[in-house]
N, C-alpha and C positions, 0 to 999 in steps of 0.2 A: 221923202226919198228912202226906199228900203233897199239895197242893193244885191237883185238877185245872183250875181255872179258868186254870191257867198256858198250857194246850193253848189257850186262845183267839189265842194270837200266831200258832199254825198256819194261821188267817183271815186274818191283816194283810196284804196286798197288798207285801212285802218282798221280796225273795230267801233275805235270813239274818235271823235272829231266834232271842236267848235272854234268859231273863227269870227271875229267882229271888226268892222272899222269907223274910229273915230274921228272926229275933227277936233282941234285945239280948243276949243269951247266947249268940250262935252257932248256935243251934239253925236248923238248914236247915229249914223248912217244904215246900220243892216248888222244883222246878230243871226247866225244860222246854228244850230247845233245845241248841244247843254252846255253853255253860257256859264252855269252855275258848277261845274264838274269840276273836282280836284285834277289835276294832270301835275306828273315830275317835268319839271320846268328844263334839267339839265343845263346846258349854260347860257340858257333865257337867264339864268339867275344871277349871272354877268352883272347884268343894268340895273338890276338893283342892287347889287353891291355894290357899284362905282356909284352909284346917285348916293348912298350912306354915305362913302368917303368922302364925296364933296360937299355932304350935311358937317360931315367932322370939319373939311377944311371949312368953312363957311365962318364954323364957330368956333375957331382956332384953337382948334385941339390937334389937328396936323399942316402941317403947310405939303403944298405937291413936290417942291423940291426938296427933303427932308432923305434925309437917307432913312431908306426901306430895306429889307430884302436881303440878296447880296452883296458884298461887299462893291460900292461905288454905285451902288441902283439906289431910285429915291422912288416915293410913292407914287411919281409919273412913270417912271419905268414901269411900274408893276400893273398900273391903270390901260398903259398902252403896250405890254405883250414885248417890251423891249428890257425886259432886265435881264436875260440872257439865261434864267432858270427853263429847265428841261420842260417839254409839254405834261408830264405824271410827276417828275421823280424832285425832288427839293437838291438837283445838281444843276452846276453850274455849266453852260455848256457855251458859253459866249460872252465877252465883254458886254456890261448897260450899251445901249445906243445903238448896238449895230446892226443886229439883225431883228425882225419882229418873227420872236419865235413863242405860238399861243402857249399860254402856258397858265392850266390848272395849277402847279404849284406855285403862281407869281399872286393868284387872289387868296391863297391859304394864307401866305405869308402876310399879303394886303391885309385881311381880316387877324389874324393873329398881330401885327403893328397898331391897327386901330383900336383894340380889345385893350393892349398896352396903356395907350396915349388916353385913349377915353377911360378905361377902370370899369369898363362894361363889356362883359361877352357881348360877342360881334352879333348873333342871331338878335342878342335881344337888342342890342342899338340899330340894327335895322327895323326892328318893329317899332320901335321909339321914335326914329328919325324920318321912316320913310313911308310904312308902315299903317300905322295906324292912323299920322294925320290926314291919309289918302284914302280912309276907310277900307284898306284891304284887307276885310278881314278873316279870308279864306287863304291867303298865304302865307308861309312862313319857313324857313331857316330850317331842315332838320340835318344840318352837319355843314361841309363843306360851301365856304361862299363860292365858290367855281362852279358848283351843279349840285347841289341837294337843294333847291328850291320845290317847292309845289306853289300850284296859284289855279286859278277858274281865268275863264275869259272877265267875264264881268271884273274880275278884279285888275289884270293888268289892262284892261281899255280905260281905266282911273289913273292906271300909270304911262301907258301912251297918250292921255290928254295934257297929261303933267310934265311932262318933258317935251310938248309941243308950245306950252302957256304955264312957264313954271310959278309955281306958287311957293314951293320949300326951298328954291336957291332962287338968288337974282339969274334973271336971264341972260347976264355976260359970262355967269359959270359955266351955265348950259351951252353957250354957244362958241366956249373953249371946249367942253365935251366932245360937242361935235366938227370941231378941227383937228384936222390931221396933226396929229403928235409924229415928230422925228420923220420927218417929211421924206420921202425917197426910199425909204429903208421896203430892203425884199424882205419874204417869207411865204412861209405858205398858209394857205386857208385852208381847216380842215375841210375833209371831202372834196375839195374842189382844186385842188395841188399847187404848186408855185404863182405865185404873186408878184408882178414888178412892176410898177411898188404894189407893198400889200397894207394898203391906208389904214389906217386905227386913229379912232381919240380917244377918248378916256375912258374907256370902258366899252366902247361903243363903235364897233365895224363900221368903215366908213365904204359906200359903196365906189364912188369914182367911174375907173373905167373897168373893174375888175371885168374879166371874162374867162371862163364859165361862171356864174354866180346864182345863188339862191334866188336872190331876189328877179325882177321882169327885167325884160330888154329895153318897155318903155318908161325904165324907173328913172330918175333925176340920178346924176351924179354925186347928190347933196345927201341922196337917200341913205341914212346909218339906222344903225338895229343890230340885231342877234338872231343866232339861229341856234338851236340843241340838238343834241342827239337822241334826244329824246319822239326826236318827230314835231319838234316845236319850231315858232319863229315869231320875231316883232318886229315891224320895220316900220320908219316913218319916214315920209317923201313930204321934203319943205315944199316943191312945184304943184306937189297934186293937193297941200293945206291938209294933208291925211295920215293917221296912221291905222295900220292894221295888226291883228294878232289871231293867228293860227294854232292851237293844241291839239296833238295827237297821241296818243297810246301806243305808236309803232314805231322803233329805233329808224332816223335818219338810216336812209341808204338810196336808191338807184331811184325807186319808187318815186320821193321826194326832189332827188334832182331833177326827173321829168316833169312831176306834177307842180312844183310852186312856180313857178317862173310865166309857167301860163295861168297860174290861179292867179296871180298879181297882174297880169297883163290886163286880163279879164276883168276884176278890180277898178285900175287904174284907168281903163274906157271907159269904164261905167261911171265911174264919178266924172271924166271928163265930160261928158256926154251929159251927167247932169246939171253940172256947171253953166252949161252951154242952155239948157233948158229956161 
């Protein structure tokens, strides 16, 4: 099964674009584009920060309820968008707990705490932890754990099979990852504006019933991942046993909101559709 629906990014209004989807076993379903191309991750590079922290907690060198961040936020706060630090600015704009307000300055902090506790800059404990057991070895850390990532397709569909069929956490870490942390809590989704509720787990956007959304209309509610501003995206749907990852070279805007939601539809038939096969 090769899934042509992937030739739909040859439309996207891009320069460059590659886009793969895997299954939890590895198994490559369809690869369209340069596979092999450096692309800035932006905060694709999210998930891989949050997958380090919960290598640190794993090997207890942080616990999740720890205090993190601002005063009364712990390393779950900062994992799930609720420590009440500003979207840019390292200010405090909200008590922990109450609103989920995204916040780049909540994973500087995260990576500056773990860099503490472990005794290792953060770039290189993600190579160490996450990294390199997963043979990624086209991506890496250049500044900020919020969004100075770079990666190829070929490398994060190593990290979409790994957080489908985890191999570096037990699979009840991964599947607190992908539960809703601080249940009910509004905010907004960048690009996509107010959220009630606006679901998060540990790193990782939960999709629910969000509407307007990146991701398809026929997506599972179970469906979490990330998106960048970069023009990038990863999502994985437990119903369709699939994940995907999309790179682009052109800043998230109008373009994107029109084009992914029918690229994932398209997707999502066609693996159904093969299933069925």
């Amino acid at each position: 099964m090769s899934l042509q629906s992937l030739a739909l990014i040859e439309k996207w209004p891009v320069p460059t674009a590659a886009a793969a989807v895997v299954r939890a076993d590895g198994t490559l379903l369809g690869s369209h584009g340069p596979a092999g191309h450096r692309f800035p991750l932006a905060s694709v590079t999210k998930p891989l920060a949050a997958y380090a922290a919960l290598v640190a907690y794993e090997e207890g060198a942080v616990e999740l309820d720890e205090p993190a961040g601002p005063p009364g936020a712990t390393v779950r706060h900062l994992l799930a968008h609720t420590s009440g630090l500003a979207f840019d600015e390292h200010r405090v704009t909200a008590p922990p707990g109450e609103r989920r307000l995204y916040s780049n300055a909540g994973f500087e902090q995260l990576g500056e705490h773990l860099a503490k506790a472990t005794d290792i800059p953060f770039a290189e404990y993600l190579r160490q932890a996450v990294l390199e057991p997963l043979g990624m070895t086209s991506t890496a850390l250049q500044g900020s754990p919020a969004k100075d990532g770079v990666s190829t397709v070929d490398d994060l569909v190593r990290f979409a099979a790994e957080i489908q069929a985890p191999r570096l956490l037990d699979p009840r870490t991964v599947a607190e990852a992908m539960t809703v942390q601080y249940a009910g809590t509004k905010g907004v989704l960048p690009g996509y504006g107010h959220q009630n509720p606006n679901d998060w787990g540990l790193g990782f956007e939960i999709r629910d019933g969000k509407s307007p959304h990146w991701t398809g209309t026929s997506s599972s509610p179970r469906t979490f991942g990330h998106f960048g501003q970069s023009g990038t995206f990863l999502w994985t749907d437990p119903d369709a046993g699939a994940a995907c990852v999309a790179l682009t070279d052109r800043a998230f805007g109008p373009w994107a909101i029109e084009a992914w939601p029918a690229f994932t539809d398209a997707v999502l038939a066609e693996i159904r559709d093969g299933s069925r096969n």
